[in-house]
N, CA, C and O atoms as a GROMACS GRO file, in nm:
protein
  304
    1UNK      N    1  -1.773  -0.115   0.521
    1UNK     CA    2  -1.705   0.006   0.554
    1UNK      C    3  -1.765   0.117   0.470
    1UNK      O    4  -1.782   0.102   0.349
    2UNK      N    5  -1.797   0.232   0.536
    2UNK     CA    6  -1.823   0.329   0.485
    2UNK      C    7  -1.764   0.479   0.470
    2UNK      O    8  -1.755   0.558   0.564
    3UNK      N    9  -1.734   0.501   0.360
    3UNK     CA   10  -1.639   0.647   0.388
    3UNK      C   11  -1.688   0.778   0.348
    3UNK      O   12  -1.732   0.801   0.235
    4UNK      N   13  -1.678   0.869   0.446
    4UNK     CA   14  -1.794   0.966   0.505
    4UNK      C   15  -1.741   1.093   0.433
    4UNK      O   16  -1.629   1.120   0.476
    5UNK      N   17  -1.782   1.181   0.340
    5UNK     CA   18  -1.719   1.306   0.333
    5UNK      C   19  -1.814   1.390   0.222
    5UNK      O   20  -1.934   1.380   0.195
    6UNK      N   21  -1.694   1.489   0.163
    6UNK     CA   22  -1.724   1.577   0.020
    6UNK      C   23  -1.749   1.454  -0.084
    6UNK      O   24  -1.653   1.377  -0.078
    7UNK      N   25  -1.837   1.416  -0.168
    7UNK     CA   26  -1.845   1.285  -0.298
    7UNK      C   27  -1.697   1.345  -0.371
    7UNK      O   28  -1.630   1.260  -0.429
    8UNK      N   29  -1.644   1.489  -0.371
    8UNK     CA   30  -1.548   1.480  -0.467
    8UNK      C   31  -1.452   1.469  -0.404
    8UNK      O   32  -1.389   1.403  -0.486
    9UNK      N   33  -1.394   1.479  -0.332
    9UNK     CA   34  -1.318   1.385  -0.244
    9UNK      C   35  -1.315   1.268  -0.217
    9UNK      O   36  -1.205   1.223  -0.187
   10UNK      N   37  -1.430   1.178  -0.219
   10UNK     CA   38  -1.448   1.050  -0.198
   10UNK      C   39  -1.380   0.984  -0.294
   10UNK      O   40  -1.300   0.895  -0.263
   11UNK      N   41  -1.404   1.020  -0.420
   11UNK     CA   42  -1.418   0.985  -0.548
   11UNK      C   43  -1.250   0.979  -0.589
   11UNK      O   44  -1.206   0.890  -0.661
   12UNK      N   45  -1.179   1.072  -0.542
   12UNK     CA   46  -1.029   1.016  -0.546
   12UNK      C   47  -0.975   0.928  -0.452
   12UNK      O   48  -0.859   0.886  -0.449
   13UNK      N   49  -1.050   0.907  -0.389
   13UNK     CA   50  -0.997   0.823  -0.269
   13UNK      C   51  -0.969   0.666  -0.341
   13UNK      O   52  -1.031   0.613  -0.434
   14UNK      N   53  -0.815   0.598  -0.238
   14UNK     CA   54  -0.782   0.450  -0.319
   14UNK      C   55  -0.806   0.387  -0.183
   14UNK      O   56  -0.828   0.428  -0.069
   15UNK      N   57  -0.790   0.251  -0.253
   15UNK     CA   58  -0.742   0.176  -0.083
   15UNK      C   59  -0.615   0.202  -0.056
   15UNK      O   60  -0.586   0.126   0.036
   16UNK      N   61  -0.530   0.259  -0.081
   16UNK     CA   62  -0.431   0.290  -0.028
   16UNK      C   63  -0.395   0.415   0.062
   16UNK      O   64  -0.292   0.438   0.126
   17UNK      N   65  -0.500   0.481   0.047
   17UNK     CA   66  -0.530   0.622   0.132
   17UNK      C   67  -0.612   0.562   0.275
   17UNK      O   68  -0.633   0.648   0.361
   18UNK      N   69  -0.649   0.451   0.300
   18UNK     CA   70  -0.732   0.409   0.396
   18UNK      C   71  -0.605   0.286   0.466
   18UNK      O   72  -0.538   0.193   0.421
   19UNK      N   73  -0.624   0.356   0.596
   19UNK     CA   74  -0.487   0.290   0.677
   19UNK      C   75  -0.609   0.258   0.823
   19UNK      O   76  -0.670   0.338   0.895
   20UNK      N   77  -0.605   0.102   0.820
   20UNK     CA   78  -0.641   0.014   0.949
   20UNK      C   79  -0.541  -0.019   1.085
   20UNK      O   80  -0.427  -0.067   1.092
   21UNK      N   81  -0.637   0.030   1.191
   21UNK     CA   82  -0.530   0.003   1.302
   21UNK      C   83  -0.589  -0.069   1.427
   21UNK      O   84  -0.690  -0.027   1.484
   22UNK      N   85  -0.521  -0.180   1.464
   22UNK     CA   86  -0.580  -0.273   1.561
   22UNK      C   87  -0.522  -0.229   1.703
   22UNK      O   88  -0.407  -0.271   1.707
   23UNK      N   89  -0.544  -0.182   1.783
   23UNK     CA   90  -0.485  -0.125   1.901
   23UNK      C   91  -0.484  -0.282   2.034
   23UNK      O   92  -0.565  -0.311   2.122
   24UNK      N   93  -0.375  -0.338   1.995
   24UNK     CA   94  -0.330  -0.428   2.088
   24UNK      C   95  -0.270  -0.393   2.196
   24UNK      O   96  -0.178  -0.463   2.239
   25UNK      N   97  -0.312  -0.268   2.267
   25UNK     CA   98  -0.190  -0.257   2.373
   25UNK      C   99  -0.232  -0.348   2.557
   25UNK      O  100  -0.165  -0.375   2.657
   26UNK      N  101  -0.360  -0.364   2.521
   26UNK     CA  102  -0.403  -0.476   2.675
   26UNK      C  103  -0.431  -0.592   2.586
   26UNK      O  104  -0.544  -0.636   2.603
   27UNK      N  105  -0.351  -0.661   2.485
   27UNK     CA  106  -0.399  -0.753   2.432
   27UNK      C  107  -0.355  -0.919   2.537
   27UNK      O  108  -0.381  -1.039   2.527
   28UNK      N  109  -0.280  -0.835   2.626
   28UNK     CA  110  -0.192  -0.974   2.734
   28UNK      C  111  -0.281  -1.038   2.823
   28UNK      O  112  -0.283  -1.154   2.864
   29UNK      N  113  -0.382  -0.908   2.852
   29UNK     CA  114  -0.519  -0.914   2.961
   29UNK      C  115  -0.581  -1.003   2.885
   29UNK      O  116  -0.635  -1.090   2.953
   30UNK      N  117  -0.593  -1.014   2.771
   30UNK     CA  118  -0.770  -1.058   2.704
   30UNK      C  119  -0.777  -1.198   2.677
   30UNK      O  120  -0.887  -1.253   2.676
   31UNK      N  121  -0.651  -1.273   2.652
   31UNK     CA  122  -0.693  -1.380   2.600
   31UNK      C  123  -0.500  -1.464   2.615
   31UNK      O  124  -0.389  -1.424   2.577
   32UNK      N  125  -0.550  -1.596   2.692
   32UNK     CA  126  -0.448  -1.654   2.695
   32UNK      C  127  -0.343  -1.727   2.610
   32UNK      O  128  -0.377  -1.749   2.494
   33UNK      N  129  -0.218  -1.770   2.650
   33UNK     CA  130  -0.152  -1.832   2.504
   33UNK      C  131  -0.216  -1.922   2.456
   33UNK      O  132  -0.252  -2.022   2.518
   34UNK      N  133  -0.239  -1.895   2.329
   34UNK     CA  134  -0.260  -2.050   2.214
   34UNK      C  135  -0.439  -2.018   2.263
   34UNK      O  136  -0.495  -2.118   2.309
   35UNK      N  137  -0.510  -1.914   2.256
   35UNK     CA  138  -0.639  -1.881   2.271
   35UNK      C  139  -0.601  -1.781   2.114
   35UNK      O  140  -0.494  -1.740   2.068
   36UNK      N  141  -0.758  -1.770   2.063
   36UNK     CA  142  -0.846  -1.695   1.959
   36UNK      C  143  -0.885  -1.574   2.017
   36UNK      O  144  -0.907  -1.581   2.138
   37UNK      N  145  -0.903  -1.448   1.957
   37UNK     CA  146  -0.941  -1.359   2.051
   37UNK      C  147  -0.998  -1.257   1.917
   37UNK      O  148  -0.932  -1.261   1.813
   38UNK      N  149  -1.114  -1.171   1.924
   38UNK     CA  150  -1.150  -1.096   1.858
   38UNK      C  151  -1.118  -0.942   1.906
   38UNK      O  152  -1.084  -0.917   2.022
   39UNK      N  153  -1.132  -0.837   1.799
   39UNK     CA  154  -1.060  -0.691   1.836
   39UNK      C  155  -1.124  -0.620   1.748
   39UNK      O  156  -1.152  -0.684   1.647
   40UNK      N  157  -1.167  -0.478   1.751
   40UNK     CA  158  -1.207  -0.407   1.659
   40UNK      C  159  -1.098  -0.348   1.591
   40UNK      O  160  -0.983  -0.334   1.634
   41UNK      N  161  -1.163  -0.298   1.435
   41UNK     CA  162  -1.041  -0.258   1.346
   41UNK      C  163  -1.104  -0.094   1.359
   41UNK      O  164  -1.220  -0.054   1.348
   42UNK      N  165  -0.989  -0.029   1.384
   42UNK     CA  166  -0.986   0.159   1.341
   42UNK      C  167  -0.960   0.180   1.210
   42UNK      O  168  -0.862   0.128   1.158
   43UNK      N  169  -1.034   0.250   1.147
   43UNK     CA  170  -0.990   0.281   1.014
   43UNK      C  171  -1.045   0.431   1.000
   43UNK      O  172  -1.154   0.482   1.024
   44UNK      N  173  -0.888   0.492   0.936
   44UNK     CA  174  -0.870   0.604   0.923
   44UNK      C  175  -0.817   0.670   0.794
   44UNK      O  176  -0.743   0.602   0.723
   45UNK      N  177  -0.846   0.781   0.760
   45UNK     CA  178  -0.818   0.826   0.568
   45UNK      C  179  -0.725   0.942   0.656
   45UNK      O  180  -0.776   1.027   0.728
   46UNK      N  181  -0.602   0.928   0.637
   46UNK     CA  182  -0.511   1.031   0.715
   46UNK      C  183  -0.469   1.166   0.631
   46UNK      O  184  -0.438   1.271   0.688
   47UNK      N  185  -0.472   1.150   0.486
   47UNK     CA  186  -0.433   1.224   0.411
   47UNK      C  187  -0.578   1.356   0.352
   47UNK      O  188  -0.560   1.455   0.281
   48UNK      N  189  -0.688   1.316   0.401
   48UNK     CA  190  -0.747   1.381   0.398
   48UNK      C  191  -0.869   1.423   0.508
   48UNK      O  192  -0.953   1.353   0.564
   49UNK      N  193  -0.848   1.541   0.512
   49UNK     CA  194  -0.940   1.588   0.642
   49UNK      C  195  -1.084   1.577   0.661
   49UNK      O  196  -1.163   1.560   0.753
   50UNK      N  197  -1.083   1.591   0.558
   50UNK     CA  198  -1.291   1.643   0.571
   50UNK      C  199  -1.348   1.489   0.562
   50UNK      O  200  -1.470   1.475   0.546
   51UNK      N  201  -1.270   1.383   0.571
   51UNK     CA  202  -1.329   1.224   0.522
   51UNK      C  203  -1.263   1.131   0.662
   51UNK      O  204  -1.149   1.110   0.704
   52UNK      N  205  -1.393   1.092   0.704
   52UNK     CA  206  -1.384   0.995   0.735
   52UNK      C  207  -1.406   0.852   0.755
   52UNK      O  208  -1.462   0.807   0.655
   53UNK      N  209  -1.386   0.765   0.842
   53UNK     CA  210  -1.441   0.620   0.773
   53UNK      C  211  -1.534   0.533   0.919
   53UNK      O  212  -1.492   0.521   1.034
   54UNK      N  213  -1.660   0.487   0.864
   54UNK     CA  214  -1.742   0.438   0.961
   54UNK      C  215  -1.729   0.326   0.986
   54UNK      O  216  -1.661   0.296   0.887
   55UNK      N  217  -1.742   0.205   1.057
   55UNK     CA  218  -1.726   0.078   1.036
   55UNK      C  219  -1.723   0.012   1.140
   55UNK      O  220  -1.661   0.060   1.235
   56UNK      N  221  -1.790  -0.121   1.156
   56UNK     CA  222  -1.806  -0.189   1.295
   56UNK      C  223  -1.710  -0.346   1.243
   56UNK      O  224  -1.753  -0.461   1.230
   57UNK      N  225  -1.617  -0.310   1.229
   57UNK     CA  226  -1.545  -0.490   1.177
   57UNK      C  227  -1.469  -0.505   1.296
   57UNK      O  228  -1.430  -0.422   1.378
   58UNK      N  229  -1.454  -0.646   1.288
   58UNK     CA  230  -1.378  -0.713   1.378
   58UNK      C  231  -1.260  -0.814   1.302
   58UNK      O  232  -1.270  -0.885   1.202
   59UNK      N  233  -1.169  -0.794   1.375
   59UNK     CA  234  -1.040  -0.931   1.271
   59UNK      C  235  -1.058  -1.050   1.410
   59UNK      O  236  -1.095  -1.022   1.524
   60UNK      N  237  -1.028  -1.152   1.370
   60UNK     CA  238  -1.013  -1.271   1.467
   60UNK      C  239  -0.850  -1.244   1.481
   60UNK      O  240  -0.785  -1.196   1.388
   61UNK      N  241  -0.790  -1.284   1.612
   61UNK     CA  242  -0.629  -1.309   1.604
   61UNK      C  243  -0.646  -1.428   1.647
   61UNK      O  244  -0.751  -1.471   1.695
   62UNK      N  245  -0.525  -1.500   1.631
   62UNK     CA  246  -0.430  -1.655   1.770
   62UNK      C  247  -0.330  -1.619   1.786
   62UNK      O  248  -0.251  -1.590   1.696
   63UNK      N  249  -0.309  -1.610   1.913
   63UNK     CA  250  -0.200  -1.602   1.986
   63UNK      C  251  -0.140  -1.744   2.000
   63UNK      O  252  -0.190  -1.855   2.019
   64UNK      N  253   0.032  -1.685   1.978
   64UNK     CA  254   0.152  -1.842   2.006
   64UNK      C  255   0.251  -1.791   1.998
   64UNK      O  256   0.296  -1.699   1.931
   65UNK      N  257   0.296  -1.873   2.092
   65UNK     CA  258   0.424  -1.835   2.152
   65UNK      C  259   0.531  -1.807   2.060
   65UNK      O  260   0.523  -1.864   1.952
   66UNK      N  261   0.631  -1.728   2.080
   66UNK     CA  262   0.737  -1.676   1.998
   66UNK      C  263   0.850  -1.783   2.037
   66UNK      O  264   0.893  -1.826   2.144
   67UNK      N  265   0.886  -1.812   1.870
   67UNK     CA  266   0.970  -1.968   1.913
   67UNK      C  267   1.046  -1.887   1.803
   67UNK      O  268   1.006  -1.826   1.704
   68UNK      N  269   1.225  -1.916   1.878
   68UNK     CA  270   1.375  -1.881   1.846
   68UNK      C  271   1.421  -1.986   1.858
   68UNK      O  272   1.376  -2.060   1.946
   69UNK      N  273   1.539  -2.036   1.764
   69UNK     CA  274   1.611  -2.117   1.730
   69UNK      C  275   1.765  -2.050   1.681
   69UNK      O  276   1.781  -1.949   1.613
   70UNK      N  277   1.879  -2.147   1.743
   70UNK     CA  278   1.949  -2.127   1.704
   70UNK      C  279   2.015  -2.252   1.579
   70UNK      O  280   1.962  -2.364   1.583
   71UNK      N  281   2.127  -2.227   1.473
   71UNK     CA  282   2.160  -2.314   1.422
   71UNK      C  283   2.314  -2.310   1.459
   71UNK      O  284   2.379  -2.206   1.470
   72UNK      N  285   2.377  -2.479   1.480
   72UNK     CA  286   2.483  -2.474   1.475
   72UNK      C  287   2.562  -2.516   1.342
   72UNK      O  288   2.530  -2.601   1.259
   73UNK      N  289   2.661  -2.442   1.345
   73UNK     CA  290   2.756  -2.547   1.203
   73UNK      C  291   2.861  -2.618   1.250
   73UNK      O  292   2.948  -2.563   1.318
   74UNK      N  293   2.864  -2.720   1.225
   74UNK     CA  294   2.984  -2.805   1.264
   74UNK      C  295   3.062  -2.734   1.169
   74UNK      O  296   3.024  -2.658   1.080
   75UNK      N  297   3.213  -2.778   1.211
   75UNK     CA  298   3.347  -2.757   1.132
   75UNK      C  299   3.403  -2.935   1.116
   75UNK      O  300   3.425  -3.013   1.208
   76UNK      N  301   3.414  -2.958   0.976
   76UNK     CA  302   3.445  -3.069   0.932
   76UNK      C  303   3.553  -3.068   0.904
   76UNK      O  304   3.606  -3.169   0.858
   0.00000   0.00000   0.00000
C-alpha cells in the first residue's frame, strides 16, 4: 500500500487514519454457499484531503450459512 500526498502530511498520518472498505453489495452473484471468493480492498485516508492511498490487494472471504439457535430452559 502506498500513500500518496504532501510528505508533511504523510508523516502524521497513523493506521488509524486509513479506513478499508470491501464493497460486497453483488457479493450473492459471485460465489456460492460454503465457496471461497476473492474481492478488492478500497482504501481511503478520509480525514485528510490532499492524501490518498494506492493499492492493488485482495482479502480472500468463505461464505456459510447463518446458523440461529434457540435455547430452551426447562422448569424443574
Amino acid at each position: 500500500m502506498d500513500v500518496v500526498g504532501p510528505k508533511d502530511i504523510i508523516e502524521n498520518i497513523t493506521p488509524r487514519d486509513i479506513i478499508a472498505d470491501i464493497n460486497l453489495i453483488n457479493a450473492s452473484t459471485v460465489a456460492s454457499q460454503g465457496s471461497s471468493f476473492s474481492y478488492d480492498v478500497t482504501f481511503s485516508c478520509p480525514n485528510y484531503d490532499s492524501v490518498w492511498v494506492a493499492s492493488q490487494i485482495k482479502v480472500i472471504l468463505s461464505r456459510s450459512d447463518k446458523t440461529t439457535g434457540t435455547t430452551n430452559k426447562s422448569d424443574r
